[in-house]
PDB file of N, CA, C and O in Angstrom, chain B, residues numbered from 101:
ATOM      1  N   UNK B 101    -101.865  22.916 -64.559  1.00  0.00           N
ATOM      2  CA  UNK B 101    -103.104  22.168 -64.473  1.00  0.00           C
ATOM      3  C   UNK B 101    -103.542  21.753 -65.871  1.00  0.00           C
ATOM      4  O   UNK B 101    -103.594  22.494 -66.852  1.00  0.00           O
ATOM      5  N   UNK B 102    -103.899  20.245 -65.808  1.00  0.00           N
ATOM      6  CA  UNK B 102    -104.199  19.846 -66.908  1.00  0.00           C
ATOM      7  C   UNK B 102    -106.082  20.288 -66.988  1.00  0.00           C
ATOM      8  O   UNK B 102    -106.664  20.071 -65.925  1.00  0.00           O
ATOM      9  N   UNK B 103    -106.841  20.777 -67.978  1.00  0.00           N
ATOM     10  CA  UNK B 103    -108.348  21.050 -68.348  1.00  0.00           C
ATOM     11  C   UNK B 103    -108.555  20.593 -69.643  1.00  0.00           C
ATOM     12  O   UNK B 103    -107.911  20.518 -70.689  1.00  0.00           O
ATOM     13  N   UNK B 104    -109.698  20.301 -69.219  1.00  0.00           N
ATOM     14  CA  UNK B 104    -110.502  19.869 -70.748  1.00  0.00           C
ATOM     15  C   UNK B 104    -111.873  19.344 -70.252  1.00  0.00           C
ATOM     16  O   UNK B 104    -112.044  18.706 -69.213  1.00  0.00           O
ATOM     17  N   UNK B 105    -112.751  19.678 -71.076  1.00  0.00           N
ATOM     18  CA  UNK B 105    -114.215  19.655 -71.210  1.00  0.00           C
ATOM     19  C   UNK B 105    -113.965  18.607 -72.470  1.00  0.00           C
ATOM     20  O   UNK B 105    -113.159  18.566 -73.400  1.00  0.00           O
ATOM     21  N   UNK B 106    -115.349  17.572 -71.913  1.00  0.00           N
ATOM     22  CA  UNK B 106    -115.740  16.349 -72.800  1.00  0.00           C
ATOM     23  C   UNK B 106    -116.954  16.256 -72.737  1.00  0.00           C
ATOM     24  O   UNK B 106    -117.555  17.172 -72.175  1.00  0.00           O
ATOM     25  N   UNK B 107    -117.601  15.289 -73.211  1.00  0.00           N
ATOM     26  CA  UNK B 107    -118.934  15.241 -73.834  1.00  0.00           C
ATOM     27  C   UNK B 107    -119.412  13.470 -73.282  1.00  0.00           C
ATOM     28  O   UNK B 107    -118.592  12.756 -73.859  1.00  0.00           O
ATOM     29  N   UNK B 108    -120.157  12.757 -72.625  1.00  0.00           N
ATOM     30  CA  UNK B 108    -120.092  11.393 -72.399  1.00  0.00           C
ATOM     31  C   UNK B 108    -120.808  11.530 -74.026  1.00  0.00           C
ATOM     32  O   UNK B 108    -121.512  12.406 -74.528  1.00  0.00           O
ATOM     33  N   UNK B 109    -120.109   9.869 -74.701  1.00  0.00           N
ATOM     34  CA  UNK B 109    -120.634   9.734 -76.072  1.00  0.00           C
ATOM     35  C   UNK B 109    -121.323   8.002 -75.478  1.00  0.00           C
ATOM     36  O   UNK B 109    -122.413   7.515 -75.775  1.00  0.00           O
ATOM     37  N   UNK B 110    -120.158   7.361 -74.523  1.00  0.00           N
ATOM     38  CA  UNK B 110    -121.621   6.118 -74.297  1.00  0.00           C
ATOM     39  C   UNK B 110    -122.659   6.380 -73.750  1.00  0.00           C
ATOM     40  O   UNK B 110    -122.989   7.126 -72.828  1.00  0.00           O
ATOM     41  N   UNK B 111    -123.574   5.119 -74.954  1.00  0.00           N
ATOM     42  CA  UNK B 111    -124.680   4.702 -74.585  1.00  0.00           C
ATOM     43  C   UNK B 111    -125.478   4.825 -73.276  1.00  0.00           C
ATOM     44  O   UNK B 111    -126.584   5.251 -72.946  1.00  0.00           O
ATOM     45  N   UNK B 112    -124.106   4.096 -72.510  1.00  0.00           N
ATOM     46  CA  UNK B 112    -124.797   3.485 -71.035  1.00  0.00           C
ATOM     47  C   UNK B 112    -124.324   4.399 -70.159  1.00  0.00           C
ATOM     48  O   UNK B 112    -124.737   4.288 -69.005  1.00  0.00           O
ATOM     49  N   UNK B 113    -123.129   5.779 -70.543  1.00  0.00           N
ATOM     50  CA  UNK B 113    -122.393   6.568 -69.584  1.00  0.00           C
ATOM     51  C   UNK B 113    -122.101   6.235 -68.813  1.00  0.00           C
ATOM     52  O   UNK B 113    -122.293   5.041 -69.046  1.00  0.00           O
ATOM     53  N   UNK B 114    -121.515   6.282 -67.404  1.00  0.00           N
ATOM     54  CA  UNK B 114    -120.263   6.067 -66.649  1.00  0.00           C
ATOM     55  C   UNK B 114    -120.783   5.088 -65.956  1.00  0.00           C
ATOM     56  O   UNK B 114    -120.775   5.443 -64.777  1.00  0.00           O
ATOM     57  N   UNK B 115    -121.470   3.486 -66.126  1.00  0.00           N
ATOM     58  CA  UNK B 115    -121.876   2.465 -65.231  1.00  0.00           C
ATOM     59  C   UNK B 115    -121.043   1.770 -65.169  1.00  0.00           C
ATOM     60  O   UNK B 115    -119.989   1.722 -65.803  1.00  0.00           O
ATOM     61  N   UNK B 116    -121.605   0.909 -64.074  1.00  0.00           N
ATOM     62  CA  UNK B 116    -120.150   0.206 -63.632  1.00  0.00           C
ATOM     63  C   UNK B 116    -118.612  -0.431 -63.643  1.00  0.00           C
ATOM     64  O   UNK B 116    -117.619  -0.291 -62.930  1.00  0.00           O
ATOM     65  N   UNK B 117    -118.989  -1.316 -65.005  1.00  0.00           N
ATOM     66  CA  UNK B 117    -117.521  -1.453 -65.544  1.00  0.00           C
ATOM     67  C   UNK B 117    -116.876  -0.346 -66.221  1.00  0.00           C
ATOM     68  O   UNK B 117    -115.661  -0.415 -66.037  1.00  0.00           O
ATOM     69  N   UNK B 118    -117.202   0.619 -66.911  1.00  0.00           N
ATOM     70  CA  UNK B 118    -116.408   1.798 -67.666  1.00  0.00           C
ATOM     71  C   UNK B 118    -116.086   2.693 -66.426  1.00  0.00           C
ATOM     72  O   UNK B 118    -114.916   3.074 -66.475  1.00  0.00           O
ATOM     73  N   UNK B 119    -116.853   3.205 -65.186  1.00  0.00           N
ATOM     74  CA  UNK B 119    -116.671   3.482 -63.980  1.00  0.00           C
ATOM     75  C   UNK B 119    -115.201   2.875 -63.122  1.00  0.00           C
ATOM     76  O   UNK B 119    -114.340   3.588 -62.608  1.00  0.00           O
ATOM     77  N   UNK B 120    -115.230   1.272 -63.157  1.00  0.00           N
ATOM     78  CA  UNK B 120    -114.272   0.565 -62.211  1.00  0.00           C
ATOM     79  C   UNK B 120    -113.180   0.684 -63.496  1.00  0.00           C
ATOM     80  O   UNK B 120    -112.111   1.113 -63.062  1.00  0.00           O
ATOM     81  N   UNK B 121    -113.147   0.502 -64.541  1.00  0.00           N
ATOM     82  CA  UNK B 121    -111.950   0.837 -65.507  1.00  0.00           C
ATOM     83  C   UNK B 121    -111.437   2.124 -65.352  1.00  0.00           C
ATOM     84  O   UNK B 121    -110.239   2.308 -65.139  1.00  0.00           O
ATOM     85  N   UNK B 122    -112.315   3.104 -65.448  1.00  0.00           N
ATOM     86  CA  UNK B 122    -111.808   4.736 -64.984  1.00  0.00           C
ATOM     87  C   UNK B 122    -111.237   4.945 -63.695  1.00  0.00           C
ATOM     88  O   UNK B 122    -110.390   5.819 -63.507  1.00  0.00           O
ATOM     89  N   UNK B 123    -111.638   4.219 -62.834  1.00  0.00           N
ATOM     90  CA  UNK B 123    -110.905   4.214 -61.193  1.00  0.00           C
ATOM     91  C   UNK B 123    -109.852   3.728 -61.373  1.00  0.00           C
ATOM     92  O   UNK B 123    -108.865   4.431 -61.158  1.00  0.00           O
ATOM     93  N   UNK B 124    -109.694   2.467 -61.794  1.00  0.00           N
ATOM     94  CA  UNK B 124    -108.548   1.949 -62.058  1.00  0.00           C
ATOM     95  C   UNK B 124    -107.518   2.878 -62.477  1.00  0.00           C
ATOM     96  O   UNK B 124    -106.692   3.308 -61.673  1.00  0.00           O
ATOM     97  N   UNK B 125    -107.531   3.235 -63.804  1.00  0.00           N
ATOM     98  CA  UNK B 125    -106.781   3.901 -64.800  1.00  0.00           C
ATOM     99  C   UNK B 125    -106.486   5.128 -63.707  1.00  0.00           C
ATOM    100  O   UNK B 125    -105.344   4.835 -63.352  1.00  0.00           O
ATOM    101  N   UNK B 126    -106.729   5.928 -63.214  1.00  0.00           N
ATOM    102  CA  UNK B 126    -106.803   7.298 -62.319  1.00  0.00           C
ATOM    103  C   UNK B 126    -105.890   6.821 -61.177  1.00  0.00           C
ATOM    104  O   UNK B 126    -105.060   7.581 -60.680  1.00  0.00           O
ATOM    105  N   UNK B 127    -106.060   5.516 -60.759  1.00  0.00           N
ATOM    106  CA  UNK B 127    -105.951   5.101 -59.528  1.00  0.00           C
ATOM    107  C   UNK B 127    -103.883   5.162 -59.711  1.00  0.00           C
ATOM    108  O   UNK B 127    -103.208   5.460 -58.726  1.00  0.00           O
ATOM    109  N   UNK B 128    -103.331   4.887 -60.851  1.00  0.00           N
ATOM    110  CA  UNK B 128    -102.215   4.737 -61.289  1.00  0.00           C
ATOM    111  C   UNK B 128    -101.061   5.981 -61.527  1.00  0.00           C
ATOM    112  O   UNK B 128     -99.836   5.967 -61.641  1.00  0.00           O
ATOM    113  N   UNK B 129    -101.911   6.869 -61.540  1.00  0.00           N
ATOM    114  CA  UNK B 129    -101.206   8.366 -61.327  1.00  0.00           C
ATOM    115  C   UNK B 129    -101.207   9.014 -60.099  1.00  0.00           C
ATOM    116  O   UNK B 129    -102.022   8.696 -59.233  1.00  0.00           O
ATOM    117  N   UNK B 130    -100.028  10.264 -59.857  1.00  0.00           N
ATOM    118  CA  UNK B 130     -99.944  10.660 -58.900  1.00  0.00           C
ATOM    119  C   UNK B 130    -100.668  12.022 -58.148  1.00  0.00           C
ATOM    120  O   UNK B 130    -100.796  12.337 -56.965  1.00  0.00           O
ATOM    121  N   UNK B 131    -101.088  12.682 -59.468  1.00  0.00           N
ATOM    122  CA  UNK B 131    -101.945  13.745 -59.416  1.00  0.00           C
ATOM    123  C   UNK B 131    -103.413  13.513 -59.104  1.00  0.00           C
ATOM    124  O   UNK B 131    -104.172  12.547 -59.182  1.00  0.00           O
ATOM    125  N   UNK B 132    -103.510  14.730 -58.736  1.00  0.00           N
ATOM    126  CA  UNK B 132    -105.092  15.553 -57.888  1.00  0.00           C
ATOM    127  C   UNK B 132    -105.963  15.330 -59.403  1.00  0.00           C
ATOM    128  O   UNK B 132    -105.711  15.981 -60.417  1.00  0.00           O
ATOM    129  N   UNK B 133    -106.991  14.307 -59.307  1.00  0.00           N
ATOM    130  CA  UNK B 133    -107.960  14.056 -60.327  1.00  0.00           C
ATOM    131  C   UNK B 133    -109.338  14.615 -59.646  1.00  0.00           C
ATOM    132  O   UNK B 133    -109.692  14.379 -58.491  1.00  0.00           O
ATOM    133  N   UNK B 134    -110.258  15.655 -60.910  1.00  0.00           N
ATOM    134  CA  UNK B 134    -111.474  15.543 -60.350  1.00  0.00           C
ATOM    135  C   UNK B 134    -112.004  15.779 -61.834  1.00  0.00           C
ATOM    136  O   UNK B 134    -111.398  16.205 -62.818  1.00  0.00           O
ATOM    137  N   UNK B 135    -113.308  15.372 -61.688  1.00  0.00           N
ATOM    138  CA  UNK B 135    -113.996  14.912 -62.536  1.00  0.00           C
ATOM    139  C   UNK B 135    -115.483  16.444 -62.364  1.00  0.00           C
ATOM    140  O   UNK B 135    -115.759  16.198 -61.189  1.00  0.00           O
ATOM    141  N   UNK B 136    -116.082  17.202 -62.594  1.00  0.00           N
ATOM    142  CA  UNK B 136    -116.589  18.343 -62.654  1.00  0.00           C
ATOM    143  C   UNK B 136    -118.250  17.755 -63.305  1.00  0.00           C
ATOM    144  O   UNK B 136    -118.277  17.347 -64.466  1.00  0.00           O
ATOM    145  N   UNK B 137    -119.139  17.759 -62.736  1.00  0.00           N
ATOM    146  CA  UNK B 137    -120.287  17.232 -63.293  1.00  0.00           C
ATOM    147  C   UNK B 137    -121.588  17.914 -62.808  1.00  0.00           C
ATOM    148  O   UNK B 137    -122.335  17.705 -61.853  1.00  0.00           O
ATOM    149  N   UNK B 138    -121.580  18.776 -63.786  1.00  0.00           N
ATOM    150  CA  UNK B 138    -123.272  19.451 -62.987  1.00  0.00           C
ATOM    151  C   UNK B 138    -122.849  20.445 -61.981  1.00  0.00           C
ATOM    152  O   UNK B 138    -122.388  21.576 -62.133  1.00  0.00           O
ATOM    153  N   UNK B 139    -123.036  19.963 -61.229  1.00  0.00           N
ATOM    154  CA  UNK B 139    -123.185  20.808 -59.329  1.00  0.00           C
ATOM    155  C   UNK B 139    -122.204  19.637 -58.620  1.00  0.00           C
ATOM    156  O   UNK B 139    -121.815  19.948 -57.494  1.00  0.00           O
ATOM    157  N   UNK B 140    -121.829  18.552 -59.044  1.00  0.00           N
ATOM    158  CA  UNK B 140    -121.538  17.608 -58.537  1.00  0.00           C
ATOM    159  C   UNK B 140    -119.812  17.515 -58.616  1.00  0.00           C
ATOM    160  O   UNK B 140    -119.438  17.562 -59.788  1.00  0.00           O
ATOM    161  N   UNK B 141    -118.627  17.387 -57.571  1.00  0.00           N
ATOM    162  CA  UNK B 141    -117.204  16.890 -58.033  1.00  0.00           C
ATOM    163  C   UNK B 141    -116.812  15.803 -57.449  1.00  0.00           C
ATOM    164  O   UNK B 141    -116.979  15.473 -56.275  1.00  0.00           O
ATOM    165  N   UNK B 142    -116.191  15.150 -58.440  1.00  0.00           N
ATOM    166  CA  UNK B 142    -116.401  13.112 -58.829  1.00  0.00           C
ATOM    167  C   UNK B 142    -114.786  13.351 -58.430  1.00  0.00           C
ATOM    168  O   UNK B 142    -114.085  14.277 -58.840  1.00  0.00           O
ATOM    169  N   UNK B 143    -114.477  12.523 -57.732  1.00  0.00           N
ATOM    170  CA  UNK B 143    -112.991  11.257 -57.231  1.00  0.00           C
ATOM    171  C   UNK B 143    -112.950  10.323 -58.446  1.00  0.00           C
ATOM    172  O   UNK B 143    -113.645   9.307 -58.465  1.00  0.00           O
ATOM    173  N   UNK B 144    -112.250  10.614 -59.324  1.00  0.00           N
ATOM    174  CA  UNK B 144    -112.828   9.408 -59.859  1.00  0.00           C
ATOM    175  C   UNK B 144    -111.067   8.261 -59.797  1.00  0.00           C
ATOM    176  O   UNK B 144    -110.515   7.789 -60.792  1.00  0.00           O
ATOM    177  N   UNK B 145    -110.764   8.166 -58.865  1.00  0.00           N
ATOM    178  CA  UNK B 145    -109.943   7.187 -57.734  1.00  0.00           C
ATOM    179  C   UNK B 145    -110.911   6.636 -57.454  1.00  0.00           C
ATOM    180  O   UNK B 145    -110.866   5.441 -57.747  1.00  0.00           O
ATOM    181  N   UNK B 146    -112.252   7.117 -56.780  1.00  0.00           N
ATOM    182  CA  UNK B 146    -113.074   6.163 -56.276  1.00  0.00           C
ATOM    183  C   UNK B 146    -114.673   5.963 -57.335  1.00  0.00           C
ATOM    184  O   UNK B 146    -115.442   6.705 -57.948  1.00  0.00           O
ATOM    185  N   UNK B 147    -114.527   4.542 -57.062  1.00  0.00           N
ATOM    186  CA  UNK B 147    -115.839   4.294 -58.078  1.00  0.00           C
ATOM    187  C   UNK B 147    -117.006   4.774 -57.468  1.00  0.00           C
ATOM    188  O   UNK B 147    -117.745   5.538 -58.089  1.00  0.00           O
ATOM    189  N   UNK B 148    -117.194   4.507 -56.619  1.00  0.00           N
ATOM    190  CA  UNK B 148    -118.430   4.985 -55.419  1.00  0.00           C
ATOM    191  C   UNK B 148    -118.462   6.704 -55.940  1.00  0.00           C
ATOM    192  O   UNK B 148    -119.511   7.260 -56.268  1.00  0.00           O
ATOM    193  N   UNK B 149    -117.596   7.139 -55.939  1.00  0.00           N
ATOM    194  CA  UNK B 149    -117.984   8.636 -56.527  1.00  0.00           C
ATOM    195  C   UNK B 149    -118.644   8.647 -57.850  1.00  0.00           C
ATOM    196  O   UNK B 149    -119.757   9.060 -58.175  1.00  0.00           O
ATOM    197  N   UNK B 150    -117.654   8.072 -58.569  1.00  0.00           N
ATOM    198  CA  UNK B 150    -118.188   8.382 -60.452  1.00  0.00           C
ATOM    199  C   UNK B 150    -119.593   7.784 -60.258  1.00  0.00           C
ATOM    200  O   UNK B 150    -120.550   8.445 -60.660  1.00  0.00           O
ATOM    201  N   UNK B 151    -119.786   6.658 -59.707  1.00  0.00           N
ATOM    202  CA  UNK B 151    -121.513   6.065 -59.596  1.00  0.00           C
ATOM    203  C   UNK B 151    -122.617   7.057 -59.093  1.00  0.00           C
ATOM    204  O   UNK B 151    -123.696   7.365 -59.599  1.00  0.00           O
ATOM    205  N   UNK B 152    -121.973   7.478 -57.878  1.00  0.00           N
ATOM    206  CA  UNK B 152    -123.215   8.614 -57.132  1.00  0.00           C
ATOM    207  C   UNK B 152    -123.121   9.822 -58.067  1.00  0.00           C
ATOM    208  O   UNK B 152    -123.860  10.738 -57.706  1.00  0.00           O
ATOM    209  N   UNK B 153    -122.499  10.037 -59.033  1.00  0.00           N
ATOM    210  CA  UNK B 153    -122.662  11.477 -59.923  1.00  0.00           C
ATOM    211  C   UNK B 153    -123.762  11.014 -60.693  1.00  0.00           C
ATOM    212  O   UNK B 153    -124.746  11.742 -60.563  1.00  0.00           O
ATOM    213  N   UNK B 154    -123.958   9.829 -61.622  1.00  0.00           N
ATOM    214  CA  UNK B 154    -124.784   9.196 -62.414  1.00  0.00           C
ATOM    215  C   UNK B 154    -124.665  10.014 -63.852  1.00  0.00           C
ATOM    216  O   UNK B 154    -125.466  10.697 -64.491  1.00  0.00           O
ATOM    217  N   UNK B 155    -123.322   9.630 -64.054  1.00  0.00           N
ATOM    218  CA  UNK B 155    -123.005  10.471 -65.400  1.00  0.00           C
ATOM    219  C   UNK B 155    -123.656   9.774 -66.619  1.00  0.00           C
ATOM    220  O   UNK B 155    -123.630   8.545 -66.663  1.00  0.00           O
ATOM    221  N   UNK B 156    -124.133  10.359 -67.431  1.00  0.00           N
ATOM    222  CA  UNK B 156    -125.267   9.570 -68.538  1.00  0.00           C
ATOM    223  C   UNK B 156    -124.432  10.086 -69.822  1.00  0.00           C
ATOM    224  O   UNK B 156    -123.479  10.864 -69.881  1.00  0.00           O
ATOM    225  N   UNK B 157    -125.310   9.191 -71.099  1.00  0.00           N
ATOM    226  CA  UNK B 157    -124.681   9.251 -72.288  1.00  0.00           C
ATOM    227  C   UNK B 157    -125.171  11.500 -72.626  1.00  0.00           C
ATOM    228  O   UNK B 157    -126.285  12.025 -72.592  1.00  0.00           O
ATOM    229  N   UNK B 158    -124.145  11.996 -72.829  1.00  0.00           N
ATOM    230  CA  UNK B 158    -124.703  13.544 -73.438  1.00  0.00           C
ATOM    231  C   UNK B 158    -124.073  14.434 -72.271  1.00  0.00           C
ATOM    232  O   UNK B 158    -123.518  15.528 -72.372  1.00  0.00           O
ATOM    233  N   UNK B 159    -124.316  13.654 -71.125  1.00  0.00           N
ATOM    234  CA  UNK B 159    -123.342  14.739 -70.086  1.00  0.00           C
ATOM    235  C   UNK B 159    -122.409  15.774 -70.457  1.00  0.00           C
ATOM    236  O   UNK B 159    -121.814  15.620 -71.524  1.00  0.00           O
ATOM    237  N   UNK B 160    -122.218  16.615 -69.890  1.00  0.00           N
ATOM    238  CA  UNK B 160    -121.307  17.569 -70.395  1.00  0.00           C
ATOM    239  C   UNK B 160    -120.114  17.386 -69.136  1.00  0.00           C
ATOM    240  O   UNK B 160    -120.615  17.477 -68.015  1.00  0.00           O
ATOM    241  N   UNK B 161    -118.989  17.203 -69.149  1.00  0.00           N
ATOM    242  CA  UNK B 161    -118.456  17.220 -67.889  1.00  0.00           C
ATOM    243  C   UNK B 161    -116.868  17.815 -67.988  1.00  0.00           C
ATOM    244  O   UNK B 161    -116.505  17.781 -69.164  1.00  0.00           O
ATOM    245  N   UNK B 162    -115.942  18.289 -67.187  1.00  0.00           N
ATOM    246  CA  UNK B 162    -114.817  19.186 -66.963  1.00  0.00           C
ATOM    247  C   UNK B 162    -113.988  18.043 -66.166  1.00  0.00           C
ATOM    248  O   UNK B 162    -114.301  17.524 -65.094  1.00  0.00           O
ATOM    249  N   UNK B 163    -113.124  17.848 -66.774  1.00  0.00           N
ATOM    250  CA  UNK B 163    -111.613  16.808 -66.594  1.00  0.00           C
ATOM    251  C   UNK B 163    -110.711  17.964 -65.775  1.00  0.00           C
ATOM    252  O   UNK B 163    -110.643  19.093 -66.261  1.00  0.00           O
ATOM    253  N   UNK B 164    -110.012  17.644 -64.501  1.00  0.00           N
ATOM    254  CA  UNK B 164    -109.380  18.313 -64.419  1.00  0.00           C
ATOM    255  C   UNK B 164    -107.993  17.771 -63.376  1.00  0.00           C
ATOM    256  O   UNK B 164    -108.333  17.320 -62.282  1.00  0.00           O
ATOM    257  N   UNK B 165    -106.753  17.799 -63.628  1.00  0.00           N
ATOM    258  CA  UNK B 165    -105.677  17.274 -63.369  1.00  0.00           C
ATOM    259  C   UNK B 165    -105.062  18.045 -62.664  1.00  0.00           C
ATOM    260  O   UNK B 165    -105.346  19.240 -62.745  1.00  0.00           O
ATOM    261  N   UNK B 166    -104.005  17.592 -61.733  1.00  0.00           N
ATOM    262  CA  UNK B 166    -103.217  18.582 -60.792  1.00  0.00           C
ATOM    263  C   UNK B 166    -101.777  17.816 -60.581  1.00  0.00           C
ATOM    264  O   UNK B 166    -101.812  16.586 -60.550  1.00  0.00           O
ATOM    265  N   UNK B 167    -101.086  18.180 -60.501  1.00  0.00           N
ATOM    266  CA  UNK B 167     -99.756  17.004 -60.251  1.00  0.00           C
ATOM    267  C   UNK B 167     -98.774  17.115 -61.254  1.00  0.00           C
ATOM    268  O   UNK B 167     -98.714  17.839 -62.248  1.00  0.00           O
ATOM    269  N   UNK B 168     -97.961  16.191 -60.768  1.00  0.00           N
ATOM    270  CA  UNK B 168     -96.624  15.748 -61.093  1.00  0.00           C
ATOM    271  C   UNK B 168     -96.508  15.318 -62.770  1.00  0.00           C
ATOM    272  O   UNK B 168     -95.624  15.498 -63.607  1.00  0.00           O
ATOM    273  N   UNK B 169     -97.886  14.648 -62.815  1.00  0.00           N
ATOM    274  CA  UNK B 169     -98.171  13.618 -64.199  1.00  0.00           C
ATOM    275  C   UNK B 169     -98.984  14.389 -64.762  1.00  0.00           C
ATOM    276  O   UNK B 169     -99.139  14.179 -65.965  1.00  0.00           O
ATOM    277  N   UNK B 170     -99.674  15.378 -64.220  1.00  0.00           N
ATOM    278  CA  UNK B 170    -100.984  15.887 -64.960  1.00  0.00           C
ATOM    279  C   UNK B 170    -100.941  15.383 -66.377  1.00  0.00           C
ATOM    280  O   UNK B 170    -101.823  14.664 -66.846  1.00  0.00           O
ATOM    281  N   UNK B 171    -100.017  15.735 -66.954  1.00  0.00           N
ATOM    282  CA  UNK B 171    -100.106  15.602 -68.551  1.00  0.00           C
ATOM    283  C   UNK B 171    -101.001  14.847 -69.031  1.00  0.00           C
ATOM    284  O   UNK B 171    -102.136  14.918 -69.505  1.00  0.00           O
ATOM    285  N   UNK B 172     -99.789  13.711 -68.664  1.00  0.00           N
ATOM    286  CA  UNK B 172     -99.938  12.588 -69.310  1.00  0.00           C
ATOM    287  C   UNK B 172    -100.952  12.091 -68.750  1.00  0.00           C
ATOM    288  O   UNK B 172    -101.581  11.520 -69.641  1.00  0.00           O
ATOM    289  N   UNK B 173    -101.670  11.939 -67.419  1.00  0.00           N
ATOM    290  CA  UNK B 173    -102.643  11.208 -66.610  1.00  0.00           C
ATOM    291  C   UNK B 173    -104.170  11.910 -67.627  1.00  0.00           C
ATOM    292  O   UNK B 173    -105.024  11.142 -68.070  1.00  0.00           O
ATOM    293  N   UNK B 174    -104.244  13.571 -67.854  1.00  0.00           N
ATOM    294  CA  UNK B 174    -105.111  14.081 -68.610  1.00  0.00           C
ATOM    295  C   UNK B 174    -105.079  13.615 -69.636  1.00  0.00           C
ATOM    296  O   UNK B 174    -106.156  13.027 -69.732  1.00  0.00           O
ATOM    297  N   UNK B 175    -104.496  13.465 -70.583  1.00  0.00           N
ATOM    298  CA  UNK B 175    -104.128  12.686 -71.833  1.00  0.00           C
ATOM    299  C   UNK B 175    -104.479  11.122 -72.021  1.00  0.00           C
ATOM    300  O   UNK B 175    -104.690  10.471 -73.044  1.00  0.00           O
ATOM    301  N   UNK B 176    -104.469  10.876 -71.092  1.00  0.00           N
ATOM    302  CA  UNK B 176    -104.592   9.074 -70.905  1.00  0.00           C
ATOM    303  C   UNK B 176    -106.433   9.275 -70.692  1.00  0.00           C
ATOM    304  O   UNK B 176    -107.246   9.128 -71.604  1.00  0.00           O
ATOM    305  N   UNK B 177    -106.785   9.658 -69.177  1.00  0.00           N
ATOM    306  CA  UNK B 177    -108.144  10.134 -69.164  1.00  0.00           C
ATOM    307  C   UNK B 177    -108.848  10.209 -70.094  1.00  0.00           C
ATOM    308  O   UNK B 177    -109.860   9.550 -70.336  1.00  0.00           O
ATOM    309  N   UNK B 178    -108.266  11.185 -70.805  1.00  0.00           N
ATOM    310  CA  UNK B 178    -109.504  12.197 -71.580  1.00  0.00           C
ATOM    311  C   UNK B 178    -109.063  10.857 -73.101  1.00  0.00           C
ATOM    312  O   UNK B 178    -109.831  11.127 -74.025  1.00  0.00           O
ATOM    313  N   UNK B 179    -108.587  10.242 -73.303  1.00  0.00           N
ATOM    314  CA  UNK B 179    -108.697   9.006 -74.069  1.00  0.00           C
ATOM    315  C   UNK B 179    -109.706   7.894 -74.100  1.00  0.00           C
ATOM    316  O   UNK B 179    -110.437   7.318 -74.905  1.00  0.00           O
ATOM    317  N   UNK B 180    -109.357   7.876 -72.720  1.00  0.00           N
ATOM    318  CA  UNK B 180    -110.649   6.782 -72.047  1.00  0.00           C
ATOM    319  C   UNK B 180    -111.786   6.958 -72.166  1.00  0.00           C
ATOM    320  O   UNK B 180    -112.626   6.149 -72.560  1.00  0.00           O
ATOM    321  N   UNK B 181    -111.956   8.216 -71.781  1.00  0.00           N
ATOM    322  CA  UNK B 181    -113.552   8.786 -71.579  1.00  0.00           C
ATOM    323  C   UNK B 181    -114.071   8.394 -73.064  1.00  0.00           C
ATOM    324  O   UNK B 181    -114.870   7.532 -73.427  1.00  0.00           O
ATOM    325  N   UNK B 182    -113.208   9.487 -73.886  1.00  0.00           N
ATOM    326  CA  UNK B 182    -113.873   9.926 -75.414  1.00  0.00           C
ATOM    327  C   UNK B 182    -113.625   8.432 -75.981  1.00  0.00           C
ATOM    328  O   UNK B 182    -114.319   8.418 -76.998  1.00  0.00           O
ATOM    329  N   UNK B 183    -113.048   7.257 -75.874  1.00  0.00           N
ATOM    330  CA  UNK B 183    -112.643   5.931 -76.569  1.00  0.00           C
ATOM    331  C   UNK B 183    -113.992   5.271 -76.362  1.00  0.00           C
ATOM    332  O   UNK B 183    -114.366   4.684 -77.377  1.00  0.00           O
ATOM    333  N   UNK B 184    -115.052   5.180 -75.063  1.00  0.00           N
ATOM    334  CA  UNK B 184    -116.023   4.281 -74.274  1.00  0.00           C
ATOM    335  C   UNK B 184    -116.912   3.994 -75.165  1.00  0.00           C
ATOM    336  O   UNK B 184    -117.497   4.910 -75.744  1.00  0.00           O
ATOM    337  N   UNK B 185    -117.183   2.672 -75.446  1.00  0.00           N
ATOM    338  CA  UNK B 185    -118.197   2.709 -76.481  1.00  0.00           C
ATOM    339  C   UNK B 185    -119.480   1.333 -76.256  1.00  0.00           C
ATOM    340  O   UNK B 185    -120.134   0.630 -77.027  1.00  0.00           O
ATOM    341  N   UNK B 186    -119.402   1.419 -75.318  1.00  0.00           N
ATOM    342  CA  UNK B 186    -120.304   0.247 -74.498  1.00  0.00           C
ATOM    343  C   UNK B 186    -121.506   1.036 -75.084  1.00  0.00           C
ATOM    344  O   UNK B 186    -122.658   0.674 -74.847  1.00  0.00           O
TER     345      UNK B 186
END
């Protein structure tokens, strides 16, 4: 299992386009993605999830990978997230 704890650093945190880019990107691997937020666990395959979490700039949130790709899919992820600079 791929883990790692991140920090949201955008502004605007997980709204819509950085949201539908993160679905996207997730959507391309073969592994079990969840996204750990609060009390809350995010699909983030689906945008409709990452939106209803309402992840904000400071969030504290837990990346977590399962699969075939984990690695690399965690690695790619946890790029994205920490790269967002909207």
């Amino acid at each position: 299992m791929y883990e790692k704890e991140l920090v949201i650093a955008n502004k605007t945190g997980l709204h819509a386009r950085p949201a539908a880019d993160l679905t996207n990107l997730c959507q391309k691997f073969g592994s079990s993605i969840k996204i750990l937020a609060g009390k809350s666990e995010v699909n983030p395959k689906s945008i409709i999830s990452i939106l209803a979490a309402g992840i904000k700039q400071g969030s504290s949130i837990r990346l977590q990978v399962t699969g075939a790709d984990e690695q690399d899919a965690g690695k790619a992820i946890s790029e994205f997230i920490m790269g967002l600079k909207e």
